[in-house]
C-alpha positions, 0 to 999 in steps of 0.5 A: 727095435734098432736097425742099421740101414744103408743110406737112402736114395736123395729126396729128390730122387724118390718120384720120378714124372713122366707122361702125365705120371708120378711114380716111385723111382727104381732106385727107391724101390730097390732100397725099400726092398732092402730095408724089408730084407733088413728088417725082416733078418733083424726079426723085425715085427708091426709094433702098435700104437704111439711110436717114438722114432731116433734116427741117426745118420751118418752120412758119406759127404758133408752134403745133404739136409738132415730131413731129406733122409726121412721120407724114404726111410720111413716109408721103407719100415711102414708095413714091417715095424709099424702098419703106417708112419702116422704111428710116429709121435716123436722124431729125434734126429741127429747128422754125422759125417762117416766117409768109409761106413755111411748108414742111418741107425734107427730105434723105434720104440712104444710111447708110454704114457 
């Protein structure tokens, strides 16, 4: 399955605290509702077993660590391309600069033994 999605509110801004709470920010929300609209119009459907994750960022300033676009990305495809993130046995990565089209491309595909 390959999916181009847009790219994801900073890690920091994934949790909000207040009064004693933590809770998923509104901007974090309002991405993992596109992701699922995303997934769903790219028919995606809950793959099983051992995952294998590419993802591919292209980000929109030479700003930002790799590993900072993975949380929220992955929790948005959880319950639509695999039932939980846990799934994940492999993680390629890469970061590159694109200013006018910035997405992270992700493949998922079945681990085969």
């Amino acid at each position: 399955m390959k999916l181009t999605l847009p790219i994801p509110v900073s890690a920091n801004r994934y949790w909000r605290h207040a009064q004693g709470r933590t809770y998923i920010s509104a901007e974090a929300k309002a991405y993992k509702a596109e992701v699922v609209w995303i997934a769903k119009a790219s028919g995606a459907q809950l793959m099983d077993g051992d995952l294998s994750l590419t993802m591919i960022v292209y980000r929109p300033a030479k700003r930002g660590d790799l590993d900072n676009f993975f949380k929220l990305t992955l929790d948005s495809l959880q319950g639509i391309v695999y039932s939980n993130d846990s799934q994940i046995v492999r993680i390629l990565a890469e970061r590159h600069d694109d200013k006018y089209n910035p997405r992270v491309e992700v493949e998922i595909s079945q681990v085969l033994c």
